[in-house]
KEVEXKE-130939 format. One record per residue (C-alpha): residue in one letter; z, y, x. Coordinates in Angstrom, 3 decimals. Layout:
<pts>
residu a, zz Z, yy Y, xx X
...
</pts>
This chain:
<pts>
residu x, zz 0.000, yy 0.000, xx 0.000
residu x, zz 1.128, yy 2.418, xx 2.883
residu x, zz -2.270, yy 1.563, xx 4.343
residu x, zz -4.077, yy 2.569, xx 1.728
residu x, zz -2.694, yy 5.403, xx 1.145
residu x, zz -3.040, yy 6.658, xx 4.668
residu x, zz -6.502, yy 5.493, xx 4.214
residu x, zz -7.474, yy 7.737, xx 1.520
residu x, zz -5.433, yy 10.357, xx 2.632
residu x, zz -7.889, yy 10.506, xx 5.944
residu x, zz -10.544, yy 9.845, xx 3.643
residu x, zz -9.345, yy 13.706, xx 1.857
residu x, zz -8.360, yy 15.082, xx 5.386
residu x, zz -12.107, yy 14.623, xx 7.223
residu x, zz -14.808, yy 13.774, xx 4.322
residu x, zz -17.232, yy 14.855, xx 6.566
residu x, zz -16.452, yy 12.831, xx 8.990
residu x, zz -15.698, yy 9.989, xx 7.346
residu x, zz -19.013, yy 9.787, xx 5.300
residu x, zz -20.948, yy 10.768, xx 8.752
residu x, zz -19.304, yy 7.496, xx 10.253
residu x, zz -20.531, yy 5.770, xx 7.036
residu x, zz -24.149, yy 7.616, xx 7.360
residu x, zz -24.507, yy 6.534, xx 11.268
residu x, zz -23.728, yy 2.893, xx 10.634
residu x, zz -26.048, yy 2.731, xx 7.488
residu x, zz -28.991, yy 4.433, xx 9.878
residu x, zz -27.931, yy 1.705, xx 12.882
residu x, zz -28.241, yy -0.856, xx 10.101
residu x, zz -32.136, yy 0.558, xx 9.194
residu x, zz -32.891, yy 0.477, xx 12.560
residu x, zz -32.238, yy -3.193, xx 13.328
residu x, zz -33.693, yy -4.281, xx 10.041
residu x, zz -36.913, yy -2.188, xx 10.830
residu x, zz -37.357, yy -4.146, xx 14.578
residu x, zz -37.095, yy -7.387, xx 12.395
residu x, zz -39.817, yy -6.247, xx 10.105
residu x, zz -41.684, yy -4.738, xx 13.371
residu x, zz -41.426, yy -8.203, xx 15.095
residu x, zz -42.878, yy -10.017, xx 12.132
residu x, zz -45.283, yy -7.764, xx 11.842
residu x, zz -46.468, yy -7.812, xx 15.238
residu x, zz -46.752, yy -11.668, xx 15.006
residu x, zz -48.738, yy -11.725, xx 12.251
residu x, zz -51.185, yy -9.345, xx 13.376
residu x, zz -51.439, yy -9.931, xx 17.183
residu x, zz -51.112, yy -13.719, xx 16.867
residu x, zz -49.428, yy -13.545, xx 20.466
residu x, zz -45.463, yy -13.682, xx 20.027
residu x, zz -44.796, yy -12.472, xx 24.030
residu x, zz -47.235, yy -9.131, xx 22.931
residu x, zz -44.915, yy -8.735, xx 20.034
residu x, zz -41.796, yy -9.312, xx 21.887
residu x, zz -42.743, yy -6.632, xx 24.005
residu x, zz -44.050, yy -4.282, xx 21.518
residu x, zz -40.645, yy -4.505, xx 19.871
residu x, zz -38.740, yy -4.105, xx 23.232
residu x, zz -40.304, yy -0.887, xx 22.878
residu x, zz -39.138, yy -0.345, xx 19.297
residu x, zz -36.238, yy -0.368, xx 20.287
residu x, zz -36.246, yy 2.449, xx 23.209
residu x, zz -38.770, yy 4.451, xx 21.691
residu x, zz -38.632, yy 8.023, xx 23.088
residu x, zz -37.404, yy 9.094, xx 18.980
residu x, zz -34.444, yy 6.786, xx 18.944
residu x, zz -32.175, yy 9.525, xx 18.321
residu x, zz -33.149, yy 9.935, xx 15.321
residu x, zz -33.070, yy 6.396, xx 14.214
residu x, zz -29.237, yy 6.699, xx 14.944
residu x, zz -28.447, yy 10.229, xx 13.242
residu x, zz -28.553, yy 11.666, xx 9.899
residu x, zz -31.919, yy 11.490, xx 9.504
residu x, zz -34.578, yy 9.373, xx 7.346
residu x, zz -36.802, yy 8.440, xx 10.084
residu x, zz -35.043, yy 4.602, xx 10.279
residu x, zz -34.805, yy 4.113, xx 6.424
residu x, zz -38.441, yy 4.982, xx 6.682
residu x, zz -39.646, yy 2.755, xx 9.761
residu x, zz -37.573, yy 0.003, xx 7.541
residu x, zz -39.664, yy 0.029, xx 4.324
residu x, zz -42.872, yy 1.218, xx 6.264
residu x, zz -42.826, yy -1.947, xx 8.117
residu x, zz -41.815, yy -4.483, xx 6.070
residu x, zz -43.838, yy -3.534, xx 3.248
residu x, zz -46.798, yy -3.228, xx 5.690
residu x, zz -46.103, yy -7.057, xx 6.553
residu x, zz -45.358, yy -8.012, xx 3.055
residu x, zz -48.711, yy -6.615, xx 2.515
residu x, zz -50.520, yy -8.887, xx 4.920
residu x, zz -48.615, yy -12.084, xx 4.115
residu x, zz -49.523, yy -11.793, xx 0.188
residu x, zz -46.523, yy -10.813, xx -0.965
residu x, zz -47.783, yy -7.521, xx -3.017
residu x, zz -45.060, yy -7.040, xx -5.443
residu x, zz -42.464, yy -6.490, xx -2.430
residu x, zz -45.119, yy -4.727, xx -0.406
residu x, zz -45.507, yy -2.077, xx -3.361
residu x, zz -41.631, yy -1.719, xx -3.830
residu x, zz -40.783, yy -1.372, xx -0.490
residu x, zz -43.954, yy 0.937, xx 0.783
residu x, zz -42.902, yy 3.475, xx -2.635
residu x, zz -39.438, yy 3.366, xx -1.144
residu x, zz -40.900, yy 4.855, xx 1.885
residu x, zz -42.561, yy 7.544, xx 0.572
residu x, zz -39.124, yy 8.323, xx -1.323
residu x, zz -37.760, yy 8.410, xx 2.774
residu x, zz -40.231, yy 10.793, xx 3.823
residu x, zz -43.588, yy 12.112, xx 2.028
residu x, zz -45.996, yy 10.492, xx 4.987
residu x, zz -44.771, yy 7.230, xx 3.288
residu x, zz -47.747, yy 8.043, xx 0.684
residu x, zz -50.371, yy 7.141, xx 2.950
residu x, zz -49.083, yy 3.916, xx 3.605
residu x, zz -51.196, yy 3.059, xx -0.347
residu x, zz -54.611, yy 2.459, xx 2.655
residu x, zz -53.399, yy -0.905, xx 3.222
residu x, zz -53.803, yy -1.993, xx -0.132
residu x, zz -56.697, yy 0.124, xx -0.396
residu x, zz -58.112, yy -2.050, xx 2.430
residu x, zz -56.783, yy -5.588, xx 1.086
residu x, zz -59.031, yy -4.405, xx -2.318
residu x, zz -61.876, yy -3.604, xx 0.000
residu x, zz -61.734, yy -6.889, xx 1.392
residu x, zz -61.231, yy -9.241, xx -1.840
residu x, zz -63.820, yy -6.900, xx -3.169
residu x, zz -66.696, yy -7.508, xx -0.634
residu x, zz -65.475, yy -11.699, xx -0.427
residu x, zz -65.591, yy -11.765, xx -4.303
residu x, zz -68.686, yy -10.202, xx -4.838
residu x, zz -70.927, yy -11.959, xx -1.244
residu x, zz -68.803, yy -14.891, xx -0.788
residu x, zz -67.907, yy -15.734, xx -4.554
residu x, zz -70.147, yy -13.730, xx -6.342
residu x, zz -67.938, yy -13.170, xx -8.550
residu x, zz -68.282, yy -9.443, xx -9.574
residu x, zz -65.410, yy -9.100, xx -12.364
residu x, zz -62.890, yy -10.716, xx -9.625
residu x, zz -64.024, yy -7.935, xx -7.483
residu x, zz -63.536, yy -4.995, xx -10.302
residu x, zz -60.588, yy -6.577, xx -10.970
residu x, zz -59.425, yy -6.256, xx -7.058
residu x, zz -60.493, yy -3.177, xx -6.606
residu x, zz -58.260, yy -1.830, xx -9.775
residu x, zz -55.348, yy -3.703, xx -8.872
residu x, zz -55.344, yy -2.145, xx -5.631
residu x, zz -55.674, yy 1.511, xx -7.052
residu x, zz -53.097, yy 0.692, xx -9.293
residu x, zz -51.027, yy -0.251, xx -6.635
residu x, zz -51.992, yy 2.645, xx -4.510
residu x, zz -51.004, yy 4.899, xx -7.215
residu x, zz -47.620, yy 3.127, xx -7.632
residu x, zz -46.755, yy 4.369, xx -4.121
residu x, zz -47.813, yy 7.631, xx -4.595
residu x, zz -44.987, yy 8.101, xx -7.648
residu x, zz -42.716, yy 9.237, xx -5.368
residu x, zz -44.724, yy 12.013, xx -4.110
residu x, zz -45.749, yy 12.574, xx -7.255
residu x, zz -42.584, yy 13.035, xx -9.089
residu x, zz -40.967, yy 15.139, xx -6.462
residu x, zz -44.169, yy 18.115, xx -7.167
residu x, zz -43.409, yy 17.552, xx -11.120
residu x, zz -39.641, yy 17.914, xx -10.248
residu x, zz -40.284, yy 21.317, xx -8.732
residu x, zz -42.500, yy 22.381, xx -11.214
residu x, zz -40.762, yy 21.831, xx -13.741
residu x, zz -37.521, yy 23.120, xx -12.680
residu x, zz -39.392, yy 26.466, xx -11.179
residu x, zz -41.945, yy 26.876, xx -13.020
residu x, zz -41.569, yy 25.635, xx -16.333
residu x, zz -37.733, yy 26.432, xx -16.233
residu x, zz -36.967, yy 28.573, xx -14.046
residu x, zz -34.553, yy 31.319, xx -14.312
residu x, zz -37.292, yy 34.348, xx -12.511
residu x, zz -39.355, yy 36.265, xx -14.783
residu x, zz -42.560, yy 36.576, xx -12.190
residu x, zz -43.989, yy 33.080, xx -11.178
residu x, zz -43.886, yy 32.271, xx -7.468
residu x, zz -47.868, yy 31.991, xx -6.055
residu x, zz -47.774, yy 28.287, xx -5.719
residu x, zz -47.135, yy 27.778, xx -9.673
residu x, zz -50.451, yy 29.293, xx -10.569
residu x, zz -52.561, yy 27.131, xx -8.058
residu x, zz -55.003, yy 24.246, xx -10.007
residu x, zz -53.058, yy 21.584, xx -8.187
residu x, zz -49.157, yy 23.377, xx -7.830
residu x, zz -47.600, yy 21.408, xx -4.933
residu x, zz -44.238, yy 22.729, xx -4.086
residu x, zz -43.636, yy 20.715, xx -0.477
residu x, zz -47.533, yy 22.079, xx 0.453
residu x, zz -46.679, yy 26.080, xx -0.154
residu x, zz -43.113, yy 25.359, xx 1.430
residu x, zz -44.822, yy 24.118, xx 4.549
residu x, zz -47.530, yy 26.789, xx 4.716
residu x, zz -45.189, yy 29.667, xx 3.500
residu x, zz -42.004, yy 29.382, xx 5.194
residu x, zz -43.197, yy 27.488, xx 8.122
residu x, zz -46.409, yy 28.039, xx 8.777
residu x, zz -47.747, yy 24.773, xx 9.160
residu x, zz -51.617, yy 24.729, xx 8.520
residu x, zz -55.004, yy 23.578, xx 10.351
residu x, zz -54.715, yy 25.237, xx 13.902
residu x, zz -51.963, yy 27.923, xx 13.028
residu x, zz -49.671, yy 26.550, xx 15.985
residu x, zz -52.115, yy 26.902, xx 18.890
residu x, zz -50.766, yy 29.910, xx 19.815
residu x, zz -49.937, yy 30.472, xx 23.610
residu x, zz -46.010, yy 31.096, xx 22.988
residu x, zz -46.539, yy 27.397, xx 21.261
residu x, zz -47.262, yy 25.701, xx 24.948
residu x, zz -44.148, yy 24.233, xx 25.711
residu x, zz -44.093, yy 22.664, xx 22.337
residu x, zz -47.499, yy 20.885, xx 23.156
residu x, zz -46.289, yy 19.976, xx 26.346
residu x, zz -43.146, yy 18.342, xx 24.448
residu x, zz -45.836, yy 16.100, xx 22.505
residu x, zz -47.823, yy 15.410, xx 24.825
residu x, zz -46.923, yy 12.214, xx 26.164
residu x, zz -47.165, yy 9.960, xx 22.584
residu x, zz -50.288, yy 12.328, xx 21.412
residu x, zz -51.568, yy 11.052, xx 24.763
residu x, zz -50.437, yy 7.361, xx 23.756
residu x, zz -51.864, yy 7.801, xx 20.459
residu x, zz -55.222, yy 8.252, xx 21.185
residu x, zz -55.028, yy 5.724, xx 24.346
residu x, zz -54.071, yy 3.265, xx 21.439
residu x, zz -57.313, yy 4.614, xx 18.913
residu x, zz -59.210, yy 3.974, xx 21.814
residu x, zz -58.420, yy 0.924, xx 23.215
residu x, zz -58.118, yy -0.886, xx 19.585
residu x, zz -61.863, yy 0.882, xx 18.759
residu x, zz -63.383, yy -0.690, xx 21.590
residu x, zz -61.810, yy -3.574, xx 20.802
residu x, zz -63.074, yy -3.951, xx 17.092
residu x, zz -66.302, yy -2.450, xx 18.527
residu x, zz -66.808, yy -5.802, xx 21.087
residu x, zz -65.119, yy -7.810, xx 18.147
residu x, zz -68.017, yy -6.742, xx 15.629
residu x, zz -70.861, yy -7.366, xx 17.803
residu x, zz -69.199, yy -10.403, xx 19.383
residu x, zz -68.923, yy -11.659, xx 15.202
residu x, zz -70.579, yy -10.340, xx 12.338
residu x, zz -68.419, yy -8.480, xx 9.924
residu x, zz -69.011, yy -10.913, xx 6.592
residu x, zz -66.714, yy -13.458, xx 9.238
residu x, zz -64.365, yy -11.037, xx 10.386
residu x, zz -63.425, yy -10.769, xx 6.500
residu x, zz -63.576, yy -14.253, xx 5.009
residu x, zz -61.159, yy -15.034, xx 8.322
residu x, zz -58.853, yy -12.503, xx 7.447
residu x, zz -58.663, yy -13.501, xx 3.684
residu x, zz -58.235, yy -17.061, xx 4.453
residu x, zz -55.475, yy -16.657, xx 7.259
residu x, zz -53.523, yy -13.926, xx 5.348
residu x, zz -51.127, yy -16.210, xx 3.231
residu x, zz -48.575, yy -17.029, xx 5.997
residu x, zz -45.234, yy -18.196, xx 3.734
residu x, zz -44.769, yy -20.976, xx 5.972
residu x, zz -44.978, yy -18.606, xx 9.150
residu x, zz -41.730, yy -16.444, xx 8.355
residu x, zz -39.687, yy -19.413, xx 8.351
residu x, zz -41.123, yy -20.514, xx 11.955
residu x, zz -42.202, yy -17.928, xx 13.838
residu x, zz -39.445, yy -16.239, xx 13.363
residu x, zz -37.119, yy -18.043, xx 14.467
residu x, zz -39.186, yy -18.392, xx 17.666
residu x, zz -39.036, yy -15.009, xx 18.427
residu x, zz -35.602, yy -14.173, xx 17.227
residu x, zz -34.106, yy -16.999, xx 19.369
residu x, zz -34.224, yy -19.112, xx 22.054
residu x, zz -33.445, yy -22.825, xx 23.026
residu x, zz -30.408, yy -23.710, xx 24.180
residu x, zz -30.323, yy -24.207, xx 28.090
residu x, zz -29.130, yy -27.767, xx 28.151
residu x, zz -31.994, yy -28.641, xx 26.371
residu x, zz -34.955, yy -30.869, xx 28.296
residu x, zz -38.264, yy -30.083, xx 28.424
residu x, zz -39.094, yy -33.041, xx 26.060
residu x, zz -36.197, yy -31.865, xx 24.041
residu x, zz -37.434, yy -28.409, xx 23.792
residu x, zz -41.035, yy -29.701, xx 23.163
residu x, zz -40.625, yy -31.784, xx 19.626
residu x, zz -37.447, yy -28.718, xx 19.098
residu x, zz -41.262, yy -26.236, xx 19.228
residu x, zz -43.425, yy -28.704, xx 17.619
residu x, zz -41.091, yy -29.175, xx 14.577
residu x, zz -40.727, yy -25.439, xx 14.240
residu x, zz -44.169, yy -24.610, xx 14.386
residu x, zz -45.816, yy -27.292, xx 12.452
residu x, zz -45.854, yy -26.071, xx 9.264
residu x, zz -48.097, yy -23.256, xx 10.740
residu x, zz -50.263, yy -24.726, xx 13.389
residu x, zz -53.226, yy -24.992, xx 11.542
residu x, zz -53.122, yy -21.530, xx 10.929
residu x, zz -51.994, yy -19.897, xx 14.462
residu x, zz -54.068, yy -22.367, xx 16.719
residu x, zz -57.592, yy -21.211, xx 15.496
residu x, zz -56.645, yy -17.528, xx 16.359
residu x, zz -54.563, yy -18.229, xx 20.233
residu x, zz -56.966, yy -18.450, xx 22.701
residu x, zz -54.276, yy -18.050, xx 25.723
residu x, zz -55.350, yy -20.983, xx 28.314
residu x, zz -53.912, yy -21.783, xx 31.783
residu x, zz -56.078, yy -24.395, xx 31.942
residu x, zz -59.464, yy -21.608, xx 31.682
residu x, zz -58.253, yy -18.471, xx 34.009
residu x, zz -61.949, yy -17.960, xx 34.414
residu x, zz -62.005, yy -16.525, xx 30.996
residu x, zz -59.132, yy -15.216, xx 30.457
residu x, zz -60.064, yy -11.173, xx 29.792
residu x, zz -62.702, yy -12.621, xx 27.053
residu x, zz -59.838, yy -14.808, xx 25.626
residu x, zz -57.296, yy -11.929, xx 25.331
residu x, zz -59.653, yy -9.821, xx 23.323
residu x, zz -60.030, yy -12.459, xx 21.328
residu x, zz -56.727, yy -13.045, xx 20.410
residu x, zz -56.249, yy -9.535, xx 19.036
residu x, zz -59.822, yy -9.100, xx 17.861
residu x, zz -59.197, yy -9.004, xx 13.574
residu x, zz -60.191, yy -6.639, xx 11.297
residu x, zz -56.959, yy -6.318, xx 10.356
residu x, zz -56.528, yy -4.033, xx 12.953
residu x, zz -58.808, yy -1.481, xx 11.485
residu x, zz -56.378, yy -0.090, xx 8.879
residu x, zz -54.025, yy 0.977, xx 11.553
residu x, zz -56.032, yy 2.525, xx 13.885
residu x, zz -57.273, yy 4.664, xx 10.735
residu x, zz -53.777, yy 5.212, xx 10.104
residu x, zz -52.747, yy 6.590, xx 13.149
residu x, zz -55.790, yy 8.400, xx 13.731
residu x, zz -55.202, yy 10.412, xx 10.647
residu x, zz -51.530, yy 11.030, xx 11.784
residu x, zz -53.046, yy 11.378, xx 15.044
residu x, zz -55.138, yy 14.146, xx 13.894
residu x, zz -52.437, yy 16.120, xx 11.633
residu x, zz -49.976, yy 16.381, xx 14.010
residu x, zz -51.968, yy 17.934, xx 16.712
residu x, zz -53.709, yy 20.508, xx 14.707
residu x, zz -52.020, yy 20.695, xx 11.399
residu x, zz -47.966, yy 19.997, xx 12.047
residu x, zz -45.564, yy 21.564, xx 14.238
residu x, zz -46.806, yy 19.369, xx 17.179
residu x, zz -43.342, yy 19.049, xx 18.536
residu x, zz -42.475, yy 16.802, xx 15.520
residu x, zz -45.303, yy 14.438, xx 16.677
residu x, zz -42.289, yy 11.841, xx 18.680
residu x, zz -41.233, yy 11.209, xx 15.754
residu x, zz -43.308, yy 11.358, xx 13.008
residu x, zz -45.838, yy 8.683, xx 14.940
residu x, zz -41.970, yy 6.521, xx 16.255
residu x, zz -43.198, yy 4.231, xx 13.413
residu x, zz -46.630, yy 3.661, xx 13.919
residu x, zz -47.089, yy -0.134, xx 15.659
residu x, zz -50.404, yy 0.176, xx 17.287
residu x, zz -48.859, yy 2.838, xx 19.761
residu x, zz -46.358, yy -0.040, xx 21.045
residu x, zz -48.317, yy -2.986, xx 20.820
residu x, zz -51.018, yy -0.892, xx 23.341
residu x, zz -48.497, yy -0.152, xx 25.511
residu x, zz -47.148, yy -3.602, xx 25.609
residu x, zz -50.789, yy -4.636, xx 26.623
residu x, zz -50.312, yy -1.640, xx 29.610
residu x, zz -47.354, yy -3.904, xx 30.601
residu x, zz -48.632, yy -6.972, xx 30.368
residu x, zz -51.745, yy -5.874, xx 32.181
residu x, zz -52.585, yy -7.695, xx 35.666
residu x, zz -54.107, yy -4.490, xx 36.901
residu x, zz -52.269, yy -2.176, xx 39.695
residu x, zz -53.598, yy 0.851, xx 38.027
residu x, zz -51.660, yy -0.084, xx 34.550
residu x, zz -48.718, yy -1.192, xx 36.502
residu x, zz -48.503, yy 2.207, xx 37.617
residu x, zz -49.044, yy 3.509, xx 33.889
residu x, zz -46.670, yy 1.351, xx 32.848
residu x, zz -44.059, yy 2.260, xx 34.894
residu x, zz -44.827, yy 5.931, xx 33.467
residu x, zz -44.618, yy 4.900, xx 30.248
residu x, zz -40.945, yy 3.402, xx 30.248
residu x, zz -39.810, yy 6.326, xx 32.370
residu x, zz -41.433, yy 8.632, xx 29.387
residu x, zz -39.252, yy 6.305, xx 26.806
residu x, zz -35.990, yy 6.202, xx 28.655
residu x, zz -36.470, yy 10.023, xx 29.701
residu x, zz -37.002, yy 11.107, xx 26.274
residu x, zz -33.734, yy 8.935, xx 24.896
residu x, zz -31.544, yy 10.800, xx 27.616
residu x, zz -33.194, yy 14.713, xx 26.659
residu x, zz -33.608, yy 13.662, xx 23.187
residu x, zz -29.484, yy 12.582, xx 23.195
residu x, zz -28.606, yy 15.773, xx 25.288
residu x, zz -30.904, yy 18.358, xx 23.282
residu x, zz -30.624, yy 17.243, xx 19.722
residu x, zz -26.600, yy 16.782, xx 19.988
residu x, zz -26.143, yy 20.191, xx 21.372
residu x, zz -28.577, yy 22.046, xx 18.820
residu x, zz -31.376, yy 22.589, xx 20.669
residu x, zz -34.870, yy 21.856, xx 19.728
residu x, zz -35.887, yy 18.849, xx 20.358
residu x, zz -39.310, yy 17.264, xx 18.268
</pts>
């Protein structure tokens, strides 16, 4: 009882406190859920768990990670980004909808996650109506997917009626503020333009330089990871016509079997008493249900070193890769010459194709990407140090 009481009466003492204990934990709690989901995801995609592993190393020191551990939405949002991204990909649409409207609730970005399901429909589309032909199935894909789309857009959506309606429509002022009288009246757009005068090349201003310079580094990731993932679908499409690329994306994309597997390959490891033979059928058992699947797509061979740079583009040449490299490139784009550009650490901290490229920098044989990878882990451990000092102290800091 005394306990309690003491408990509450620290509870009426420091409310900020306590609730900003309660806020930090819940954010730490985002962030660990969001690797899982950015492990998974990495899997399924990349078909190479050591590229994933890596990737997600990353994740976890990415130069933003002090705001996955503050008051901020940036983990809630890499959490339903991710795993509804996944969800999406391993069939699972219902979840993938739920959890990708939850992230534009986080933050209003979240909205453009609706192009991977504008993508699936693209793709059951064009294999209904070539492969099928089956034109109703593909009307009917192509409307569940704008359906969908639309579902994750609510968010956004109701947030601009919100406004309206409670400036607008009910507000207390007698004159109309500009934004109210505009065809399309979105609140969060004349906020942005208005107050902080965010619009298409408005920051490139010379006092803005050190700001740029701030960004620089991922910007400069960013587009390393458009390119490299362009040329690879580039060498993947003449390498294999496009009608293949997408009837081996649609039949590989149902992977129920592979989150009960691969998983657990990734998220642990074999005891070391075990023997080899021991830790063979231990592997074979846990990735039988699945080896039909994954062994088409691996084309990692000791046995052919010879070909090894051919096999490796293999192994991440899908199609499924186009919908994020559009993604980021769009971010990409809108961060540079839209946004503040010093927000660009973190608003591209939950974009995987900037962590799986620099996993392939790491993993590379060459000297010259040793060297670039060495830069690119002192840029991630740098930025956690300044980020930690800057942000905690009040100064500006993405």
């Amino acid at each position: 009882m005394l306990e309690s009481s003491a408990h509450w009466n620290a509870v009426a003492v420091f409310p900020a406190l306590y609730w900003r204990c309660h806020a930090r934990a819940f954010a730490q709690f985002n962030s660990w859920c969001s690797l899982v989901d950015n492990i998974r995801l990495s899997v399924l995609i990349l078909k190479d768990q050591k590229a994933a592993y890596r990737a997600s190393v990353l994740f976890c020191f990415n130069p933003a990670s002090v705001f996955y551990s503050s008051l901020y939405s940036e983990s809630l949002y890499a959490l339903f980004s991710l795993g509804g991204i996944f969800y999406v990909f391993s069939g699972a649409n219902t979840v993938a909808v739920i959890m990708l409207a939850l992230s534009g609730s986080a933050r209003s970005n979240g909205a453009l996650n609706a192009g991977y399901f504008c993508f699936q429909a693209l793709l059951q589309a064009y294999d209904a109506t070539v492969q099928k032909k089956r034109p109703l199935l593909a009307i009917h894909a192509l409307v569940a997917g704008a359906l969908r789309s639309i579902f994750i857009f609510l968010p956004f959506f109701a947030f601009q009626a919100y406004g309206y309606l409670n400036i607008c429509v009910h507000g207390s002022s007698d004159e109309l503020r500009p934004w109210c009288k505009a065809k399309v009246p979105l609140l969060y757009g004349f906020i942005q333009s208005h107050y902080w005068g965010v619009g298409f090349l408005r920051y490139f201003q010379v006092k803005q330089l050190p700001n740029f310079l701030l960004a620089s580094p991922v910007l400069s990731l960013a587009v390393y990871s458009i390119v490299h993932y362009a040329k690879l679908l580039h060498r993947c499409f003449q390498r294999t016509s496009v009608h293949k690329q997408i009837i081996t994306a649609l039949e590989k994309r149902p992977v129920v079997s592979y989150r009960r597997s691969d998983d657990a390959t990734i998220l642990s490891e074999p005891p070391a008493g075990l023997t080899k033979k021991a830790q063979g059928s231990s592997k074979a058992k846990q990735r039988k249900p699945v080896a039909t699947e994954i062994a088409p797509a691996t084309f990692h061979d000791s046995t052919t070193p010879a070909n090894q740079n051919i096999e490796e583009d293999q192994d991440t040449c899908s199609i499924l890769l186009l919908p994020f490299v559009l993604h980021l490139a769009f971010m990409a784009f809108t961060a540079l010459f839209v946004m503040h550009v010093q927000v660009s650490t973190r608003f591209l901290s939950a974009s995987p194709p900037v962590y799986w490229a620099a996993a392939h920098v790491l993993a590379s044989p060459s000297r010259a990407n040793r060297r670039w990878g060495y830069l690119i882990c002192v840029y991630f451990i740098a930025y956690i140090l300044l980020g930690s000092l800057l942000f905690s102290n009040f100064y500006p800091f993405t």
